[in-house]
C-alpha positions in Angstrom: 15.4 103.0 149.0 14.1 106.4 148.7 16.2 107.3 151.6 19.2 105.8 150.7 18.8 108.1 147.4 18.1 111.3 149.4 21.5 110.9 151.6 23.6 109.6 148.4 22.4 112.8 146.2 22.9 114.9 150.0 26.2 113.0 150.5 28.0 114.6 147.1 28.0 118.3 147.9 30.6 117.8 150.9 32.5 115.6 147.8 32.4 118.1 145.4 33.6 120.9 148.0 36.7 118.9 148.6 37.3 117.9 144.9 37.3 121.9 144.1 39.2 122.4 147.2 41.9 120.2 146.1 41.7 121.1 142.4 42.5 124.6 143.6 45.2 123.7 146.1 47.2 121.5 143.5 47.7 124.8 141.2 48.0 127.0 144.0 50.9 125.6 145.5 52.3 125.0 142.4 55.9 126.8 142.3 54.9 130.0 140.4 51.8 131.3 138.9 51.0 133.0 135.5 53.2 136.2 136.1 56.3 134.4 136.8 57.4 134.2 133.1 56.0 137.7 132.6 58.3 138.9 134.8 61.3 137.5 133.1 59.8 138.7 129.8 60.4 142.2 131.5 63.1 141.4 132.8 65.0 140.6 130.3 62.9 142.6 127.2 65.1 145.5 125.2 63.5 148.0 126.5 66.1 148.2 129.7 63.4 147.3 132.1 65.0 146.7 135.6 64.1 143.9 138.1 62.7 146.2 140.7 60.4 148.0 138.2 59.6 144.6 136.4 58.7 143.1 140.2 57.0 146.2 141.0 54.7 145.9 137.5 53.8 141.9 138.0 53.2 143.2 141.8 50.6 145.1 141.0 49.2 142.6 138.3 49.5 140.0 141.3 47.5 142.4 143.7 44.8 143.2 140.9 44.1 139.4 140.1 44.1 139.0 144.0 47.3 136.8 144.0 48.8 138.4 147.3 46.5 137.1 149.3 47.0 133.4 150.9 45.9 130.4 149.0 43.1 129.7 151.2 41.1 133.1 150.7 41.6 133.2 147.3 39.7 129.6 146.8 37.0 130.9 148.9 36.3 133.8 146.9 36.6 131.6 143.6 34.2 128.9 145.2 31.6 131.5 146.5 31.7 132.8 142.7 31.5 129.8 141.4 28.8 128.0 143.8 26.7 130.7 144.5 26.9 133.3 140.8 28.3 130.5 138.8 31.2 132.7 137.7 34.2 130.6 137.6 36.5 134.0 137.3 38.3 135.5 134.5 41.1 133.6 132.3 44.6 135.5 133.5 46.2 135.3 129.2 43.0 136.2 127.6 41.2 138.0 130.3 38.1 136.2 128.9 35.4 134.9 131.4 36.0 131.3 131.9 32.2 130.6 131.7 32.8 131.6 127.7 35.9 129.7 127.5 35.0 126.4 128.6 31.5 126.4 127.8 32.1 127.8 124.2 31.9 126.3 121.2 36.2 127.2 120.7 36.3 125.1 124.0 35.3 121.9 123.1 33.3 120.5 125.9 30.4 119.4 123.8 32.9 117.2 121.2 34.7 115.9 124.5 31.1 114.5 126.0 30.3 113.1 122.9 33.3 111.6 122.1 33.4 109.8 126.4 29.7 109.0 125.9 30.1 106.9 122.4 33.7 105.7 123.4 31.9 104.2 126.6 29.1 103.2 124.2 31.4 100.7 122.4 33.4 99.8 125.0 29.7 98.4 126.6 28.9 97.1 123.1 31.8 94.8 122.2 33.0 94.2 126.3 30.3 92.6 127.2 29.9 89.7 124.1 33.5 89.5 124.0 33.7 89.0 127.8 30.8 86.5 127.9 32.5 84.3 124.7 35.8 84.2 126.5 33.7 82.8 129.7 31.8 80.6 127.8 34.9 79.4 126.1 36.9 78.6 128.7 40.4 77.0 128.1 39.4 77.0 124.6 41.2 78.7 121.4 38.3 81.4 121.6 39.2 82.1 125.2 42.9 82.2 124.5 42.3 84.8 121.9 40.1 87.4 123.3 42.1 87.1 126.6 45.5 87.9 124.5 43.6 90.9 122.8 42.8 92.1 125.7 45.5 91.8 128.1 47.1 93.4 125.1 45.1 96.4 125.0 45.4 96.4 128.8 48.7 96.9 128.6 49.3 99.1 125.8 49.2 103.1 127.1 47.2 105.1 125.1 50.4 107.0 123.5 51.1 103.6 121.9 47.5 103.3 120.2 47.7 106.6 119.2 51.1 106.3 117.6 50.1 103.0 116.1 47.1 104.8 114.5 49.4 107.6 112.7 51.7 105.1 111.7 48.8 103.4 109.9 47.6 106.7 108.1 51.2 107.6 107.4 51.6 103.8 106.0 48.5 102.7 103.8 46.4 105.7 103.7 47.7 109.4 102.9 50.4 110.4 104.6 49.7 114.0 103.4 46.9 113.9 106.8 49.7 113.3 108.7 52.7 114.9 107.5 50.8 118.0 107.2 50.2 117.6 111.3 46.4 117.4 110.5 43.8 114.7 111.6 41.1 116.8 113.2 37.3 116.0 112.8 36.9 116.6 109.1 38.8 115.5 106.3 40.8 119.0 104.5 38.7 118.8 101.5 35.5 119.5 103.8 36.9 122.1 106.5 35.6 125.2 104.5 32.3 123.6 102.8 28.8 123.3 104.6 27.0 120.6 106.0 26.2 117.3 104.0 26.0 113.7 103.9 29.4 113.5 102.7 31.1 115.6 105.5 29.0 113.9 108.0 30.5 110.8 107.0 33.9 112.1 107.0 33.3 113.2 110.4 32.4 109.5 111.8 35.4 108.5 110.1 37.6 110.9 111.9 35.9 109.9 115.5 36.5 106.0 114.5 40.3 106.1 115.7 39.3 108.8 118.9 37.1 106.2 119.9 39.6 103.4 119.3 42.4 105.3 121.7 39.8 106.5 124.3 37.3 103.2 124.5 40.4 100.4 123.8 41.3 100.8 127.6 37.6 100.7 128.8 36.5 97.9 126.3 39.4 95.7 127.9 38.7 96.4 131.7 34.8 95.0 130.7 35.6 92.1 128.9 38.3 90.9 131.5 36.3 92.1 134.8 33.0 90.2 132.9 34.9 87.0 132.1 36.4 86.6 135.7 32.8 87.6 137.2 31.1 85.2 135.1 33.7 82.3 135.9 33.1 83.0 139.7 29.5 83.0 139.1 29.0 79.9 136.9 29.4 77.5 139.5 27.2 78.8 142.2 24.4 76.3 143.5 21.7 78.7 142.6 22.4 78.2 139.1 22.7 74.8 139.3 19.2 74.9 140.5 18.2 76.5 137.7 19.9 73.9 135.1 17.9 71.6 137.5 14.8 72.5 136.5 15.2 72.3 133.3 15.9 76.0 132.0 18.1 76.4 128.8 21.7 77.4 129.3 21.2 80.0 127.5 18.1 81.6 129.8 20.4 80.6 132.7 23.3 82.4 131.6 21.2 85.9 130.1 18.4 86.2 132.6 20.7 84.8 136.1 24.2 84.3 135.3 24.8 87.7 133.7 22.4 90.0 135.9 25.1 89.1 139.0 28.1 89.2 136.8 27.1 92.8 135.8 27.3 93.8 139.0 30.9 94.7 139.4 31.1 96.3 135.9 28.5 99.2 137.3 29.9 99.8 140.0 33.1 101.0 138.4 31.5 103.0 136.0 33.0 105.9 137.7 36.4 104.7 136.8 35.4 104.1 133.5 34.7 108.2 132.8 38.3 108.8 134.4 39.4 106.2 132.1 37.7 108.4 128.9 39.0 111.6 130.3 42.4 110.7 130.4 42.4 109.2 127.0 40.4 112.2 125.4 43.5 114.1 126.8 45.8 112.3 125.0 43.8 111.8 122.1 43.1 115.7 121.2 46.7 115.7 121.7 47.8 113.0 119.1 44.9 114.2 116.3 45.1 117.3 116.8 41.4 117.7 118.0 39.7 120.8 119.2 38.8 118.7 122.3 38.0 120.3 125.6 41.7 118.1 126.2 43.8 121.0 123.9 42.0 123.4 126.1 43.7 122.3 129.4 46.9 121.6 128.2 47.3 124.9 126.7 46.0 126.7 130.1 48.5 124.1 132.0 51.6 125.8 129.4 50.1 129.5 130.7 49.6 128.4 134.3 46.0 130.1 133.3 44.8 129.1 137.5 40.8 130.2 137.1 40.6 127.7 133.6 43.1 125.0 135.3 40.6 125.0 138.3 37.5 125.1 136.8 38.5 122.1 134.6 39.6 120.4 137.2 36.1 120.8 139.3 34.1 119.6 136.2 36.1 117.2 135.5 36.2 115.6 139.2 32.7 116.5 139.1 31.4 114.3 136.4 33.4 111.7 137.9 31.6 112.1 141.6 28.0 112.5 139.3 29.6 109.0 137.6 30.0 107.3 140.6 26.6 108.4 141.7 24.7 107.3 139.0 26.3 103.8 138.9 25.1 103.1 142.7 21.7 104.2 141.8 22.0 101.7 138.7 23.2 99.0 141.1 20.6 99.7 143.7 18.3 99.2 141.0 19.7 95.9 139.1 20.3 93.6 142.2 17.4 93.9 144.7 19.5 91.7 147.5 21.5 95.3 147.9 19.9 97.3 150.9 21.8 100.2 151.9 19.2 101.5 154.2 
């Protein structure tokens, strides 16, 4: 087991090269780059710029950020930075290091973690009892229920949840919040006053409907994947075995039923943080949050390429380090899996 956990810890450096080699190809060949619309600002500013002195002028600004050189050699010398001096380069609109950008307070990172992490949380929390009920219940009104929730959820995009949500706010609560374009992560009347109870509570209030729009799509995928596990499982002779000799249905279902049925919930677990990243995209768009999501978009207006990329490489690398950790967890829960 220990070397199955040696090559699967080994095997994700040549993953992450290629998820930073594509991240960096996708903007690359974008049509463009940053100094495109600078050079129609010059070309067409009052000062009677012309277009060969506004193309010489972005030129140069190409040459200095090393533009003019060929796709290939410019990711090399980003991914030797980055790998090696972990110095992801310098924004091109704020000529900021990225490092202080992403990793900044202004740049949300920490509030996007915590906001996957507990969204994730929930999901596991309400998933997994829903998804056992519904199994239990089959073909009964409980079943019918939870299965219509969720196939409901399932198929609503997280725009819709999050326009549901302001519509609500708007309706029944104060429509102040959202006519003002305000949700945030603090109610107004707290923005400028220091820590307390009261503002901490205002602030778990505020992360109720991120939660909502970013866990929704996660909490359905467990309780469906769970209930069709658990059906398949149910009948299986081991567990009739087990009713066999006497054991309670409810020991056979906790302790044998569910230990197997788990199984293919952990090992997506990886799809599960794509799942939160795309949502706390969306979200920080809809409430206005200063999400590591507002971040990207607004580098993705500037066509900011060191910020795009470097979002891109953390984001595919917590996915890879996702993926890793639920084959670990699997290796760990079922002891029939041998790799090695």
């Amino acid at each position: 087991m220990l070397k199955y956990v040696a090559i699967r810890i080994l095997g994700i450096i040549p993953v992450l090269f290629f998820v930073a080699l594509l991240s960096f190809a996708i903007v690359a060949i974008y049509p463009g780059d940053h100094f495109t619309v600078y050079k129609l600002r010059l070309a067409l500013d009052g000062n009677q710029t012309t277009r060969a002195e506004a193309e010489q002028m972005v030129s140069e600004l190409r040459a200095l950020r090393g533009l003019d050189k060929p796709w290939y050699a410019q990711f090399w010398f980003w991914f030797e930075g980055a790998i090696i001096r972990g110095d992801f380069g310098y924004s091109f609109q704020t000529d900021r290091p990225v490092n202080r950008i992403i990793f900044s307070s202004q740049g949300g990172l920490g509030w996007t973690l915590l906001i996957m992490v507990t969204s994730i949380a929930w999901a596991w929390l309400l998933g997994v009892p829903t998804g056992i009920l519904s199994a239990v219940r089959y073909q009964q009104l409980a079943d019918h229920c939870l299965t219509a929730i969720t196939y409901g959820i399932a198929a609503s995009p997280p725009q819709l949840l999050g326009l549901l949500f302001l519509f609500f706010v708007y309706k029944y609560l104060d429509p102040l919040i959202i006519a003002g374009g305000v949700w945030g992560l603090v109610g107004y009347q707290f923005a400028n006053q220091p820590a307390s109870l009261a503002k901490t509570l205002s602030t778990i209030w505020h992360l109720v409907p991120v939660w909502f729009i970013v866990g929704a799509p996660v909490y359905a995928a467990i309780s469906q994947h769970l209930r069709v596990s658990l059906l398949s499982t149910m009948p299986l002779p081991y567990l009739t075995t087990a009713y066999g000799k006497g054991l309670s249905n409810a020991t056979v279902l906790w302790k044998h039923a569910l230990r197997n049925a788990l199984n293919p919930l952990v090992s997506m677990s990886g799809y599960m943080i794509s799942m939160t990243v795309t949502g706390s995209l969306l979200a920080s768009h809809f409430l206005g949050l200063p999400s590591f999501g507002r971040t990207f978009m607004e580098a993705l207006q500037r066509q900011d390429q060191p910020v795009i990329t470097s979002i891109l490489l953390l984001y595919g690398g917590l996915l890879v380090i996702g993926t890793l950790l639920s084959d670990l967890l699997l290796l760990f829960l079922d002891p029939r899996i041998r790799y090695v």
